[in-house]
C-alpha positions as CSV (number, residue, x, y, z in Angstrom):
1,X,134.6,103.0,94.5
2,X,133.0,104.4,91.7
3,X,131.4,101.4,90.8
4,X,129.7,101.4,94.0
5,X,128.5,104.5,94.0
6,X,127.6,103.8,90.4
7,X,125.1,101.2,92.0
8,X,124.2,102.8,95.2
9,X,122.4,104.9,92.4
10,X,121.3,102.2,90.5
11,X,119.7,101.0,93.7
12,X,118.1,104.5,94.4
13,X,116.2,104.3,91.0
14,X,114.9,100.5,91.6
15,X,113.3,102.2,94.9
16,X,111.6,104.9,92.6
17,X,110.6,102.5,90.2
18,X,109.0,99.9,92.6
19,X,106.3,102.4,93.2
20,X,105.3,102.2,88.6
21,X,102.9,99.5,87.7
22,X,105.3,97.5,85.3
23,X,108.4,99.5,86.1
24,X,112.1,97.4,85.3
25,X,114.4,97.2,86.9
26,X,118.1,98.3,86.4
27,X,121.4,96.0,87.2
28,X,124.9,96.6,87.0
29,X,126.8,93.9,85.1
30,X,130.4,94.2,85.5
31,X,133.2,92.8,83.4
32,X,134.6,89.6,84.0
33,X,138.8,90.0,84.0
34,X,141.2,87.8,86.3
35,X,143.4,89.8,89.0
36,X,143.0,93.0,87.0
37,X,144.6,92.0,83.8
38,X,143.4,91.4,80.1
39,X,145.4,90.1,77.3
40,X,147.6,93.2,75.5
41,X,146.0,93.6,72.0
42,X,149.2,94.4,70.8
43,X,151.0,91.8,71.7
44,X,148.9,89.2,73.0
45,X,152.1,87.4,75.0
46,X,152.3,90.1,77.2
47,X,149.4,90.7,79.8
48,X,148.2,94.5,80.0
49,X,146.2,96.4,82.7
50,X,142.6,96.3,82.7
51,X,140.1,98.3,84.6
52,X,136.6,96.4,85.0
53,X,133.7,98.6,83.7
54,X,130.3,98.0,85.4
55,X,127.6,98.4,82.6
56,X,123.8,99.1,83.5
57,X,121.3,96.6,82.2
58,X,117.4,96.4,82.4
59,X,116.0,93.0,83.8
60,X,112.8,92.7,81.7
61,X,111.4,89.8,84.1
62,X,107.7,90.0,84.7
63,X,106.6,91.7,87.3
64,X,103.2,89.8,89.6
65,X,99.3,90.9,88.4
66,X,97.2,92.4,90.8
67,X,93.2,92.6,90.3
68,X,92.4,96.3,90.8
69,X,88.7,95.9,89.7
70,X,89.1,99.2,88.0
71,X,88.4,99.0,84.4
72,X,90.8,101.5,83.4
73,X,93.4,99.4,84.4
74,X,95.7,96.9,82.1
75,X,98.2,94.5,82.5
76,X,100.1,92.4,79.7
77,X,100.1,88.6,79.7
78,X,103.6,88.0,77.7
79,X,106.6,89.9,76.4
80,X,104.7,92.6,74.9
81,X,104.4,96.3,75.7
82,X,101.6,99.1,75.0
83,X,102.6,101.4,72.2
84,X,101.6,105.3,73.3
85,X,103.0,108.5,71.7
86,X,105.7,110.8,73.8
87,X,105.9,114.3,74.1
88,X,107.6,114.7,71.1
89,X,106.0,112.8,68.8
90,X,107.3,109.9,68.6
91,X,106.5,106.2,69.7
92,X,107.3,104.8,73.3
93,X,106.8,101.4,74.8
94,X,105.6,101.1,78.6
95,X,103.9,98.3,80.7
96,X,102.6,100.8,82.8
97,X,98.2,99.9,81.5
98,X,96.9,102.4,84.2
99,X,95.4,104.4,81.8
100,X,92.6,107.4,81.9
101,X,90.2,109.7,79.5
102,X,91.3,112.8,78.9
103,X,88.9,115.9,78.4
104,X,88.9,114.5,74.6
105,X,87.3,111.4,75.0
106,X,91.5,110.1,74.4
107,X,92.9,106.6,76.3
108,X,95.7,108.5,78.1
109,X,98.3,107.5,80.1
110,X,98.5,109.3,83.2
111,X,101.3,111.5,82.1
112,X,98.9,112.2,79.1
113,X,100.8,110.1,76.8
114,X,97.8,108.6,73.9
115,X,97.7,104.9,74.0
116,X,97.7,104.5,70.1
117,X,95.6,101.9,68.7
118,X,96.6,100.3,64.9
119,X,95.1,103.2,63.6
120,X,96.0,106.0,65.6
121,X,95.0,107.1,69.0
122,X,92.1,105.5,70.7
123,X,88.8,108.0,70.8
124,X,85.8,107.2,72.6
125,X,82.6,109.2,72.5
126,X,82.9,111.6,76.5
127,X,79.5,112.0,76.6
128,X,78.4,108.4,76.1
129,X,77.7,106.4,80.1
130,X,78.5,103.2,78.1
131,X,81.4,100.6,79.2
132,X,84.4,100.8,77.5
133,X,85.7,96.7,77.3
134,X,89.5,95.6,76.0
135,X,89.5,91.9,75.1
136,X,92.3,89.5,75.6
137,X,93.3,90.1,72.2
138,X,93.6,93.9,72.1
139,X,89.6,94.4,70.9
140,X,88.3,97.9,72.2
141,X,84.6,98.7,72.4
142,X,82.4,101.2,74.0
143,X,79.4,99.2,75.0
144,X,78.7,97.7,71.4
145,X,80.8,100.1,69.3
146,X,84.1,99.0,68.4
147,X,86.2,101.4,68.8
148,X,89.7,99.8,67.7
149,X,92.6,97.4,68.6
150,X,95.4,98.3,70.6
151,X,98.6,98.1,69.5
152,X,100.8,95.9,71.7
153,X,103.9,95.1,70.2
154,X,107.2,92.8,71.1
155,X,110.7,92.7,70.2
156,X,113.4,90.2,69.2
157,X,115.8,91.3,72.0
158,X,114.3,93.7,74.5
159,X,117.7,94.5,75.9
160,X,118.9,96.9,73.3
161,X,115.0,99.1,73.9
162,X,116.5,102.4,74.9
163,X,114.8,104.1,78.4
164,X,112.8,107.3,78.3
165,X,112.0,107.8,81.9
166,X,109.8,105.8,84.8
167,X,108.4,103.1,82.8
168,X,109.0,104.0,79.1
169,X,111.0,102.8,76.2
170,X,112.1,103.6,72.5
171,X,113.5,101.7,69.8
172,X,116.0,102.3,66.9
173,X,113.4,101.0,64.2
174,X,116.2,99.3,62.1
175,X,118.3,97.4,64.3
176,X,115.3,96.2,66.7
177,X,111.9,97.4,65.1
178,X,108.6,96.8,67.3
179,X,106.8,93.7,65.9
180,X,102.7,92.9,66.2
181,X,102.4,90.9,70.0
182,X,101.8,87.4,69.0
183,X,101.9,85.8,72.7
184,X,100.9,88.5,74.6
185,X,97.5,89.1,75.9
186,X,95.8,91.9,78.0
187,X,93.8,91.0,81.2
188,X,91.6,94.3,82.2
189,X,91.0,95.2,85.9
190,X,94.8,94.0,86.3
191,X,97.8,96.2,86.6
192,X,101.6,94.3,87.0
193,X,103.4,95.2,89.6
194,X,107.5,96.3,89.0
195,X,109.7,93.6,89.0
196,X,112.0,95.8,91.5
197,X,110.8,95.6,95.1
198,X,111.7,97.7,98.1
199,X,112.6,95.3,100.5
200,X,115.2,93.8,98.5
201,X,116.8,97.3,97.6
202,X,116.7,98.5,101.0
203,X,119.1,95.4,101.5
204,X,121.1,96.1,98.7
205,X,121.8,99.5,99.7
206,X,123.0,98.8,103.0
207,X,125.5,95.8,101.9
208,X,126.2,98.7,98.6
209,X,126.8,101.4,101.5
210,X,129.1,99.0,103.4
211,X,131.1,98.7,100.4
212,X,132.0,101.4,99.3
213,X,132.9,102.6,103.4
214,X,135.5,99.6,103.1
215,X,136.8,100.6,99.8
216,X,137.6,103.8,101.7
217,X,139.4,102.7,104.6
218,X,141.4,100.3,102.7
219,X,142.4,103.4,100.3
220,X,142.7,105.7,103.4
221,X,145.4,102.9,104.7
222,X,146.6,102.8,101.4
223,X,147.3,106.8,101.4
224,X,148.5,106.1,104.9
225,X,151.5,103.9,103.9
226,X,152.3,105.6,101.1
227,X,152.8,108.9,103.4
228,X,154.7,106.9,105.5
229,X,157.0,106.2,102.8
230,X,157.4,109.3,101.6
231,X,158.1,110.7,104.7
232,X,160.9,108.0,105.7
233,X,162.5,108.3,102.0
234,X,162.5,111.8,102.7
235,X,164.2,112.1,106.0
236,X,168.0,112.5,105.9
237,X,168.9,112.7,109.1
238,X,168.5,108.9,109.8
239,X,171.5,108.7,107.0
């Protein structure tokens, strides 16, 4: 049962995460034992008890691209992800591209994260009415200033990125370090939808809600019997 309410809450997040452009979704792989045993690592002739844990995954398939003809908005071709810097200083990995200027002339995200470029945070000129253009490659210009390049960046096995809320990620540096994008590209006027949609959670949830009201009646009759029991084993005026 507590698996099930383990992904009934799983579920709940997908929903909130449908609605961030590039949001991943979570999944709940369970372990794989036969009729509830697992060899005894003490004495591997003799079979011992084993309770199947359910483990919580991200599913890093791409999500679909959407033209939003705004030119503040990015999506990412590939594997890769934007680089931006989190509250606390350090580096976070999103494919949320719906990105703003702040009252600094900064490319934020819209929690006000800066989008860092290879040299720092990106900073365009406020008072200047000239397009600011991102090429395919990262390439960012205002009008016919280049400004910088962002820095999208990839890694060797995206399962082990850590989460940091809606649509963000961290690394450990030394086990899997963030590498320069080499097949990724950026499409501007684009955002990626999540890869988690609302229709197919709503459906999960029911069939997840259904579960876990069987698990209970067959625990209630469970409880029931073993009453039963008790109270027959316990009566001595039959004897």
């Amino acid at each position: 049962m507590s698996a099930t309410a383990r992904w009934q809450d799983v579920i709940a997040e997908n929903l909130s995460v449908s609605a961030v452009p590039g949001g991943r979704k979570q999944e709940l792989s369970f372990s794989d034992v036969q009729a509830g045993l697992a060899a005894n690592t003490n004495d591997p002739a003799k079979p011992g008890y084993y309770i199947p844990t359910a483990k919580e995954v991200t599913n890093f398939t791409a999500g679909e691209l959407k033209s939003t003809g705004n030119p503040m908005d990015f999506a990412l071709e590939g594997p890769g992800f934007f680089t931006v810097q989190l509250a606390g200083g350090q580096q976070g990995y999103t494919r949320d591209g719906e990105f703003q200027i702040n009252s600094k002339g900064q490319l934020v995200t819209k929690e006000g994260y800066p989008v860092l470029s290879n040299g720092g945070p990106l900073q365009f000129n406020p008072n200047s009415g000239a397009a600011i253009t991102i090429s395919a490659t990262g390439q960012v210009s205002q009008g016919e200033q280049t400004i910088g390049k962002l820095q999208t960046v990839e890694f060797k096995d995206p399962s082990q990125l850590i989460k940091r809320g809606a649509g963000f990620f961290s690394t450990d540096s030394t086990k899997n370090p963030a590498t320069p994008s080499t097949t990724t590209q950026i499409r501007q006027g684009f955002i990626e939808s999540a890869n988690s949609s609302p229709t197919t959670e709503m459906a999960s949830m029911i069939t997840a809600m259904r579960m876990f009201e069987a698990n209970q009646k067959v625990l209630q009759m469970q409880g029931d019997r073993m009453s039963k029991v008790i109270t027959e084993l316990g009566d001595t005026s039959q004897s």
